[in-house]
DODOBA-572528 format. One record per residue: residue in three letters; residue number from 0; x, y, z of N, C-alpha, C in turn. Coordinates in steps of 0.2 Angstrom, whole numbers. Layout:
% residues N
type, seq, nu, nv, nw, cau, cav, caw, cu, cv, cw
ALA, NUM, X, Y, Z, X, Y, Z, X, Y, Z
...
//
This chain:
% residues 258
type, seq, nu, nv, nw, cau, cav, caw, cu, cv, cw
UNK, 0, 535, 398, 483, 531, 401, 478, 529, 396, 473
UNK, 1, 522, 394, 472, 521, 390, 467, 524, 392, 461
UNK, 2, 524, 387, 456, 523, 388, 449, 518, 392, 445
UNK, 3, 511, 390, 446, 506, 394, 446, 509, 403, 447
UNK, 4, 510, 405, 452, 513, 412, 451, 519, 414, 445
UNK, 5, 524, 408, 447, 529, 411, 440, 526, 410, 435
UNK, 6, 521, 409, 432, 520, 406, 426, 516, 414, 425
UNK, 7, 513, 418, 430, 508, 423, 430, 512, 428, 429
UNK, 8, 520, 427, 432, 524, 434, 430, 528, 434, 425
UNK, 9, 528, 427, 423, 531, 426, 418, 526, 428, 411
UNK, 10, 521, 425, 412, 515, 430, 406, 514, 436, 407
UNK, 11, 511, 440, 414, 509, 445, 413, 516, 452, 414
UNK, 12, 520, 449, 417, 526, 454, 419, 533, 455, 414
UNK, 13, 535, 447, 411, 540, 448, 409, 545, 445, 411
UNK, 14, 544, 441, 416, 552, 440, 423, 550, 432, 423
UNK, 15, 555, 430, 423, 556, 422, 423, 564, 423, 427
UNK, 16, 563, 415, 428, 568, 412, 431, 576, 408, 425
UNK, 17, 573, 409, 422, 577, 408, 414, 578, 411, 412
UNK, 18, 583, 413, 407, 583, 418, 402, 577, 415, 396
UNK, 19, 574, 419, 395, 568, 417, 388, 572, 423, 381
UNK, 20, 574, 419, 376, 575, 420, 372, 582, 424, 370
UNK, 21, 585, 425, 363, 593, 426, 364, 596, 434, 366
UNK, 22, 599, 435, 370, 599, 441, 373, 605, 443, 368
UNK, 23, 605, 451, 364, 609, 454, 363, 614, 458, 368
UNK, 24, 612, 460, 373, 613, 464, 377, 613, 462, 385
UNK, 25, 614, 462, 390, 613, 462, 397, 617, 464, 402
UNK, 26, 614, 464, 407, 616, 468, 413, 613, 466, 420
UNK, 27, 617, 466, 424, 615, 463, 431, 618, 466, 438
UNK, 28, 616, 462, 441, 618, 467, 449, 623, 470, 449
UNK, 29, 628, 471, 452, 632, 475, 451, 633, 481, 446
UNK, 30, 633, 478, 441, 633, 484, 435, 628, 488, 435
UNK, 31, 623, 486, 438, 615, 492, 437, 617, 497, 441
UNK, 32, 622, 498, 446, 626, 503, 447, 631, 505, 446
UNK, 33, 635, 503, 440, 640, 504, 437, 639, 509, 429
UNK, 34, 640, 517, 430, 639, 521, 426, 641, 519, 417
UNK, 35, 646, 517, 419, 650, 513, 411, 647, 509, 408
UNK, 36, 645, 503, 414, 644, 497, 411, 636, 498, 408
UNK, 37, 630, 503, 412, 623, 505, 411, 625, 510, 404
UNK, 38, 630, 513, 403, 631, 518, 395, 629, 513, 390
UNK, 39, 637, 507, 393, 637, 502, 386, 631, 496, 384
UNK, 40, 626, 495, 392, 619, 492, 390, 614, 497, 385
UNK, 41, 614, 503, 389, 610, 507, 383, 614, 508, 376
UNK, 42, 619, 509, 374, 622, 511, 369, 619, 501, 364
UNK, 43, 619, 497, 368, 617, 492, 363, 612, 492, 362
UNK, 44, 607, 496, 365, 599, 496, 367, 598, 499, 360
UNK, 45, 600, 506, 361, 597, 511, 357, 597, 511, 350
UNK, 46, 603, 507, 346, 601, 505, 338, 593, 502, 336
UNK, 47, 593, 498, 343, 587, 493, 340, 579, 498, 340
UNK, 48, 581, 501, 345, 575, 506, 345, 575, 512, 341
UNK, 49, 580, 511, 338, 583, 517, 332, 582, 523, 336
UNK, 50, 585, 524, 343, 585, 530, 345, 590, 532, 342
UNK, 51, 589, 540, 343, 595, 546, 340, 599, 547, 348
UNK, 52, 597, 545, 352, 601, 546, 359, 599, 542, 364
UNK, 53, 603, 542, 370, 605, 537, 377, 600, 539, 381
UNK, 54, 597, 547, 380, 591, 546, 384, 586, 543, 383
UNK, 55, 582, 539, 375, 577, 537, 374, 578, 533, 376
UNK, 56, 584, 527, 376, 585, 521, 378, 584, 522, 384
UNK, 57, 586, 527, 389, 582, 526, 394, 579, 527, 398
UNK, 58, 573, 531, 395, 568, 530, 397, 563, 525, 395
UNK, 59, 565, 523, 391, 561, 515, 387, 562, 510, 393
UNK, 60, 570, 509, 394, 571, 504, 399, 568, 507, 405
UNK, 61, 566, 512, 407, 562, 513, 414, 556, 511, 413
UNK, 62, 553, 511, 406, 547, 511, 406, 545, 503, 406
UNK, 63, 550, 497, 403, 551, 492, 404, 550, 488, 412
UNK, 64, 556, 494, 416, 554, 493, 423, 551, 493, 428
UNK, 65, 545, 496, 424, 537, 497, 427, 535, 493, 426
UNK, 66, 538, 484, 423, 533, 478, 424, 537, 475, 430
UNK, 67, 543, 478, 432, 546, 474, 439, 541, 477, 444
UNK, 68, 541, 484, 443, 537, 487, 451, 528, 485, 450
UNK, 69, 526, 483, 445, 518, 481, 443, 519, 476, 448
UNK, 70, 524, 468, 445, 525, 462, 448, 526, 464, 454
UNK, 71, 529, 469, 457, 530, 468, 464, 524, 469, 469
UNK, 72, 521, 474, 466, 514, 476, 468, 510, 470, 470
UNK, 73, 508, 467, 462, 504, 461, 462, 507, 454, 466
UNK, 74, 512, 454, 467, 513, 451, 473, 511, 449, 480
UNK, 75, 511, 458, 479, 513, 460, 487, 505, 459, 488
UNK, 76, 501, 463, 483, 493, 461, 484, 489, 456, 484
UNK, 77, 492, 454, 480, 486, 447, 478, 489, 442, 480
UNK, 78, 496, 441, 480, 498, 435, 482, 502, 435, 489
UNK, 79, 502, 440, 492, 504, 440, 500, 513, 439, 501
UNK, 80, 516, 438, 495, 523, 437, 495, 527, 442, 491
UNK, 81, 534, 443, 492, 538, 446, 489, 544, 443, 486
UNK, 82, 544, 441, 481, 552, 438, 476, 557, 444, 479
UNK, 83, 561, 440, 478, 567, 445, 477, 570, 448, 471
UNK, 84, 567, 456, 471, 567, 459, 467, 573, 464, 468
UNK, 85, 579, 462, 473, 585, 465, 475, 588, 466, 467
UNK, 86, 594, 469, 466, 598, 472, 461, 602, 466, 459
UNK, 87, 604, 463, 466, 608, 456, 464, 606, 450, 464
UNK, 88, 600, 450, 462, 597, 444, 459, 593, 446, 454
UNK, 89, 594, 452, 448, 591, 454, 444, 595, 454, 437
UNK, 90, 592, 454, 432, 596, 452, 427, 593, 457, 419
UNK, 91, 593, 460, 415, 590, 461, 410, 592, 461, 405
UNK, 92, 589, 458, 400, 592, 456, 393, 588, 461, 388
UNK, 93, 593, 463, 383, 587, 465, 378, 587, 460, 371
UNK, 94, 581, 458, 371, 579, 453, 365, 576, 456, 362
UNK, 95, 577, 454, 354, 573, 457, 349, 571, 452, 348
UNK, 96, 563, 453, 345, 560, 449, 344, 555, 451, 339
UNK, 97, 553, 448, 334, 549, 451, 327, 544, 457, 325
UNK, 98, 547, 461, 323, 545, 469, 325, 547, 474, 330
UNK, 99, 550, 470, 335, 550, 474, 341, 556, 473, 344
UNK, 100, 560, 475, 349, 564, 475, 354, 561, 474, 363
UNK, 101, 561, 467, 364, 560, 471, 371, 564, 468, 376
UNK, 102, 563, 472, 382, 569, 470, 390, 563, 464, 393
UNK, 103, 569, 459, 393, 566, 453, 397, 570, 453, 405
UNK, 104, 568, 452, 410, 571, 452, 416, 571, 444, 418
UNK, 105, 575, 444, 421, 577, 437, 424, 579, 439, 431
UNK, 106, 576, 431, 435, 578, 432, 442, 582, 425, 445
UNK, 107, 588, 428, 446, 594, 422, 448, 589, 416, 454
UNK, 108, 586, 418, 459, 582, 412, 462, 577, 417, 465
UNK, 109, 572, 411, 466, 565, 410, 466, 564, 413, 473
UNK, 110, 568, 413, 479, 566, 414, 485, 560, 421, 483
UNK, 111, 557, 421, 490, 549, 424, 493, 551, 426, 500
UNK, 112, 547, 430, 503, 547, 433, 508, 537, 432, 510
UNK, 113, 534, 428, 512, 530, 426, 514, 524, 431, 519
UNK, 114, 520, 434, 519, 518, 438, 523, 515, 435, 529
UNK, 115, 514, 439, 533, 512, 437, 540, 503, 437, 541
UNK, 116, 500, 433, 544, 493, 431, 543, 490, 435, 547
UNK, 117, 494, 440, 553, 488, 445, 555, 489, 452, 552
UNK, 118, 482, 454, 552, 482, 460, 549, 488, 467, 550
UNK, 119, 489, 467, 555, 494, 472, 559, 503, 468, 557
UNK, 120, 505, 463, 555, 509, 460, 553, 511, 463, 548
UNK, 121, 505, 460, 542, 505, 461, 537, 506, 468, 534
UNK, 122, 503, 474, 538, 503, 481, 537, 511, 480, 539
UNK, 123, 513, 480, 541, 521, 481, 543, 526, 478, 541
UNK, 124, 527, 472, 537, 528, 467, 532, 528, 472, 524
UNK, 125, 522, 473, 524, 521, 478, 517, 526, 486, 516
UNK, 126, 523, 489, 523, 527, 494, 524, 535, 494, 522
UNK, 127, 537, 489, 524, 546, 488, 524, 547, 485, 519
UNK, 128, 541, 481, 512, 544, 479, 507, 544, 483, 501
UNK, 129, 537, 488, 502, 539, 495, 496, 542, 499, 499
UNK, 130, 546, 498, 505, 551, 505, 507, 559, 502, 503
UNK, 131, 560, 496, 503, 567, 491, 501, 567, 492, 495
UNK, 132, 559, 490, 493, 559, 489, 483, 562, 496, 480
UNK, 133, 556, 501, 483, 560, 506, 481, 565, 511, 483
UNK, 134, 567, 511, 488, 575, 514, 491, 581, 509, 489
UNK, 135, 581, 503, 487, 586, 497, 486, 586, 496, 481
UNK, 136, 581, 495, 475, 580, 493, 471, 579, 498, 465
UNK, 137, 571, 501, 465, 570, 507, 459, 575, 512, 459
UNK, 138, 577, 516, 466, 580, 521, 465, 588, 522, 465
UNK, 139, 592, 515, 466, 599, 518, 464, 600, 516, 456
UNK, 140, 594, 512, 454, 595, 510, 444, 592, 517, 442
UNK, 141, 588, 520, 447, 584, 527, 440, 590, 531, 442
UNK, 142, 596, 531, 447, 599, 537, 448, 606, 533, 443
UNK, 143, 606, 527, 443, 613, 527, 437, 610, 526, 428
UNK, 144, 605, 525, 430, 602, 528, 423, 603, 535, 419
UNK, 145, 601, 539, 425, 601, 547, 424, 608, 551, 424
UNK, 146, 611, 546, 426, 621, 545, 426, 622, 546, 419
UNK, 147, 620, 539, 418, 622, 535, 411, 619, 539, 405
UNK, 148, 617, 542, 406, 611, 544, 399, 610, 551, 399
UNK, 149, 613, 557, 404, 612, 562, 404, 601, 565, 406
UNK, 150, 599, 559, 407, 590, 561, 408, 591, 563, 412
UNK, 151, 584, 568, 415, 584, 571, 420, 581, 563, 425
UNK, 152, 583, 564, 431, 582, 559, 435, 572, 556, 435
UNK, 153, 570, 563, 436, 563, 565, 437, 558, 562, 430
UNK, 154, 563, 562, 427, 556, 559, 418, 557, 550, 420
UNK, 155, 564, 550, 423, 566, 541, 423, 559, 539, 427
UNK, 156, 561, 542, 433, 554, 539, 439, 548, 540, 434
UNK, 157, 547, 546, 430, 538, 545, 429, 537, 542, 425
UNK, 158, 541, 537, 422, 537, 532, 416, 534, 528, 421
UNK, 159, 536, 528, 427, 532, 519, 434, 525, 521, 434
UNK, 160, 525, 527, 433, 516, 530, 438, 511, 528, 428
UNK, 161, 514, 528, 424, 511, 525, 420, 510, 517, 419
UNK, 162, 516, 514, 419, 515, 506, 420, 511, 504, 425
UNK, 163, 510, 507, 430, 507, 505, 438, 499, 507, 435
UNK, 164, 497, 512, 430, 493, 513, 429, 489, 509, 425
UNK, 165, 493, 508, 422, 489, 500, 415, 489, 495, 418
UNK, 166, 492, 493, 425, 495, 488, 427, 485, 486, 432
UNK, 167, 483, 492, 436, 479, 494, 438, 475, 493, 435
UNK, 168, 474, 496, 430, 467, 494, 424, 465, 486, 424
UNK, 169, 470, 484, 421, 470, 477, 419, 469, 474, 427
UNK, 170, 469, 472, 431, 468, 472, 437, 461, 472, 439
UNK, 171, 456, 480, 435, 452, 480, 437, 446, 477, 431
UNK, 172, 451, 473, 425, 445, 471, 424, 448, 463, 422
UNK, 173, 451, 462, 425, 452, 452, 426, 450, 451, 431
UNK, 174, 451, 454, 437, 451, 452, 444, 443, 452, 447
UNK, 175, 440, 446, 450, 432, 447, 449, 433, 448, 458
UNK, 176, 438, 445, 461, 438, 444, 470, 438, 452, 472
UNK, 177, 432, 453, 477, 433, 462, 480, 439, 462, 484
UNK, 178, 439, 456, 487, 442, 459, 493, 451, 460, 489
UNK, 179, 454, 455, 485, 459, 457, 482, 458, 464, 478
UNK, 180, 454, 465, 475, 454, 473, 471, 456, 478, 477
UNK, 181, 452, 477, 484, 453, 482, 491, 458, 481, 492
UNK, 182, 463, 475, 492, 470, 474, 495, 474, 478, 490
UNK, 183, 472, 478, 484, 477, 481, 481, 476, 489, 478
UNK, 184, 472, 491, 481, 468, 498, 481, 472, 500, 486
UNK, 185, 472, 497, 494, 474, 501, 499, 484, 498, 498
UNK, 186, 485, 495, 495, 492, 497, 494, 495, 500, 489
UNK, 187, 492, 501, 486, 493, 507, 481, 494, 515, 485
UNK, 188, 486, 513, 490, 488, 519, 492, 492, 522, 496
UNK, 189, 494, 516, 500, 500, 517, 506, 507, 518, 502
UNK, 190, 508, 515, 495, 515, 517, 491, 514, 526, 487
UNK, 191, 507, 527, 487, 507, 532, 484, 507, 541, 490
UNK, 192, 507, 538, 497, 503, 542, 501, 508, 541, 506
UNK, 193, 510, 537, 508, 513, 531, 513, 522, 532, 516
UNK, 194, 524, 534, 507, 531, 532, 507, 535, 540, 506
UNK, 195, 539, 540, 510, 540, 548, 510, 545, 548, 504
UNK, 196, 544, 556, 501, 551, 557, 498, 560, 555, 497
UNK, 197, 559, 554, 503, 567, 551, 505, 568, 545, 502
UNK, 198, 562, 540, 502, 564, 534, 500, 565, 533, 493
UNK, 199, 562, 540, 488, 565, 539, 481, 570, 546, 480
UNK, 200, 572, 547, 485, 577, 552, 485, 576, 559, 480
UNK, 201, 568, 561, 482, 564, 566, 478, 564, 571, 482
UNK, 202, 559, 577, 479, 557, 580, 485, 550, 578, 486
UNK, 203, 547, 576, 481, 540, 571, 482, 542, 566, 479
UNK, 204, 535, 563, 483, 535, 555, 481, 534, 555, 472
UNK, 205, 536, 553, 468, 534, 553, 460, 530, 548, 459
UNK, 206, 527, 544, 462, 520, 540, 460, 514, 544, 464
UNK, 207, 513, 549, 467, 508, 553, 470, 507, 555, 463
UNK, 208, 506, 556, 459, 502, 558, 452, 495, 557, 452
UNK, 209, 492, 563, 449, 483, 562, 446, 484, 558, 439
UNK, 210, 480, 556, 438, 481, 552, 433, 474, 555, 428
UNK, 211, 476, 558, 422, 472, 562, 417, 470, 557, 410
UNK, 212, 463, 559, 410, 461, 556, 404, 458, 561, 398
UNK, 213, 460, 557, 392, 459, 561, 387, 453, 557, 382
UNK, 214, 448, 561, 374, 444, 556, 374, 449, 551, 368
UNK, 215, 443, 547, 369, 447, 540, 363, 446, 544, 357
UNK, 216, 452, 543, 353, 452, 545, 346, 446, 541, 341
UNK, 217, 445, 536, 343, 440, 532, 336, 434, 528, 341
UNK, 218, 436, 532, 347, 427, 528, 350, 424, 533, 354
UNK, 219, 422, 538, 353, 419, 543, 357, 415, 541, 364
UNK, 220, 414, 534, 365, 412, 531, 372, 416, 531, 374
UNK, 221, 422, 532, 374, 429, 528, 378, 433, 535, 380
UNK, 222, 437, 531, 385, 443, 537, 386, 450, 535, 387
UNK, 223, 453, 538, 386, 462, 534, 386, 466, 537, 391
UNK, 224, 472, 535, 395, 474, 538, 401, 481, 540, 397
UNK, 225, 480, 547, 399, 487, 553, 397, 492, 546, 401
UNK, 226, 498, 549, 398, 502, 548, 401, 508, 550, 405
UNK, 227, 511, 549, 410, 513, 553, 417, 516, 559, 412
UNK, 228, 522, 556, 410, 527, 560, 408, 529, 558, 399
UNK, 229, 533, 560, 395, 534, 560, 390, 539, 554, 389
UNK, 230, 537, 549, 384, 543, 543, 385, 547, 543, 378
UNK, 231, 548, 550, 376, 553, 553, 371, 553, 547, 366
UNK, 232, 545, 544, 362, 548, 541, 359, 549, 546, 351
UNK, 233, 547, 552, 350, 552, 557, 348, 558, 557, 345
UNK, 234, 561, 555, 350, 567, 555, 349, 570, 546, 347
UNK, 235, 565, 545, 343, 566, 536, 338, 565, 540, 331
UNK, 236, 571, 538, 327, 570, 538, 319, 563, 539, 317
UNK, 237, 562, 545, 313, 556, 545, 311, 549, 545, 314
UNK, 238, 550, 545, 320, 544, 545, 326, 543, 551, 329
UNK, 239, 536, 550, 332, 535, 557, 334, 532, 557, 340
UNK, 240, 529, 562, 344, 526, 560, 351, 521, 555, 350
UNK, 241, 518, 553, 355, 512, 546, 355, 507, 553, 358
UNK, 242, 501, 551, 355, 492, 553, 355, 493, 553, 363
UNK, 243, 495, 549, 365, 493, 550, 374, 499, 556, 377
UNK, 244, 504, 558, 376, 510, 564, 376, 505, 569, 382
UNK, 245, 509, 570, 386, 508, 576, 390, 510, 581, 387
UNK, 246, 513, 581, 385, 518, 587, 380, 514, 590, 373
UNK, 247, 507, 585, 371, 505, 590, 363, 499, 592, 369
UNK, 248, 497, 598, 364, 493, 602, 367, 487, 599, 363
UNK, 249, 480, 603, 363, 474, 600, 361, 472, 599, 353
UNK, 250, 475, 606, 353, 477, 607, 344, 480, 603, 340
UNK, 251, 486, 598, 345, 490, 594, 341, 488, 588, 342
UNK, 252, 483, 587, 346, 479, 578, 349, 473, 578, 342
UNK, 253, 471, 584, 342, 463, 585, 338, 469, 583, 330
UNK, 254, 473, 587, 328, 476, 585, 321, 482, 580, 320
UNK, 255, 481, 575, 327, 486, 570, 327, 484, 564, 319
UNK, 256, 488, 562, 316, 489, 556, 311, 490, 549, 315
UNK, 257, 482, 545, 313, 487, 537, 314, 490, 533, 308
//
């Protein structure tokens, strides 16, 4: 994998091959299935985000985690490769950083998984790499999150169909090559359409979502995309839902305060 691509995930996703900057907190393979050791990651998480509880910290960290499956996407699309995004070469630090808190990911080594040149390869290549990322990887971290934190399993998974979403946007207005926009249109669709319930241990797939738009509060030409599910930031000191909340009705968006 070139340089040039870590440098891309490292700017646009988050994830380096180093740790970038001083980690309060961290957690790694083995432990992202370890109910105790995932408490005490959140429990250092949540002061800094001044949550009032272990479930905002984790849904913030899921929501974090939707620059791993963005990255794996953009990978798999535009770049024809797959990192290893397994659990045991994954790492997440929480850094503070001026104003804010955020989860940095690290990956223990660089290896790639290389796609195959013929089209029919590749379709089967893809197919086996979002069924691993998300059977191996997403879903036993959102089920020990939902351990760890008392969340409902189903809010963990819907903060992805939001980041997948922005991740998408953005995509659609950097990216000028069609044929890469189509690559990553039709794999989108195949992880949206493609991948059965079983593999997130759902009764549905939770990235098959409509994606709903509301108008822009200060630009009546614009529109903003709701978002999947609630990311309880509510439940942060002094905070309330976000103007994008599936949860406020119309009456609460129309008398929302910025």
């Amino acid at each position: 994998m070139s340089a040039f691509i870590w440098e891309q995930l490292d700017k646009q996703f988050n994830i380096a091959l180093e740790q970038r900057g001083e980690a309060v907190a961290s957690i790694s393979a083995a432990a992202f299935l370890d109910r105790d050791a995932m408490r005490s990651f959140l429990g250092a998480y949540k002061p800094l985000i001044e949550g009032l509880d272990d479930t905002v910290a984790a849904a913030y960290f899921s929501s974090w985690f939707g620059s791993i499956a963005s990255a794996m996407h953009f990978s798999v699309s535009v770049h024809d490769v797959t990192p290893d995004f397994s659990l045991s070469n994954l790492t997440a630090h929480v850094i503070k950083e001026t104003g804010f808190t955020r989860i940095g990911f690290q990956l223990t080594h660089g290896n790639v998984d290389q796609a195959p040149k013929d089209t029919m390869g590749r379709a089967a290549w893809r197919d086996l790499a979002f069924t691993q990322f998300y059977s191996h990887t997403a879903r036993p971290l959102m089920e020990c999150l939902s351990e760890a934190s008392g969340l409902n399993v189903g809010l963990l998974w819907g903060q992805l169909p939001t980041a997948l979403t922005n991740f998408r946007e953005h995509c659609q207005t950097t990216i000028e090559n069609e044929a890469v926009l189509r690559q990553l249109a039709e794999d989108e669709h195949f992880v949206q359409t493609g991948l059965p319930p079983q593999v997130f241990g759902r009764s549905k797939n939770p990235l098959h979502v409509s994606v709903r738009k509301i108008a822009h509060p200060l630009d009546p030409n614009k529109q903003l995309h709701m978002k999947n599910v609630c990311c309880l930031q509510y439940l942060r000191q002094d905070r309330y839902y976000c103007y994008t909340c599936p949860r406020l009705t119309k009456k609460e968006r129309a008398e929302f305060k910025f």
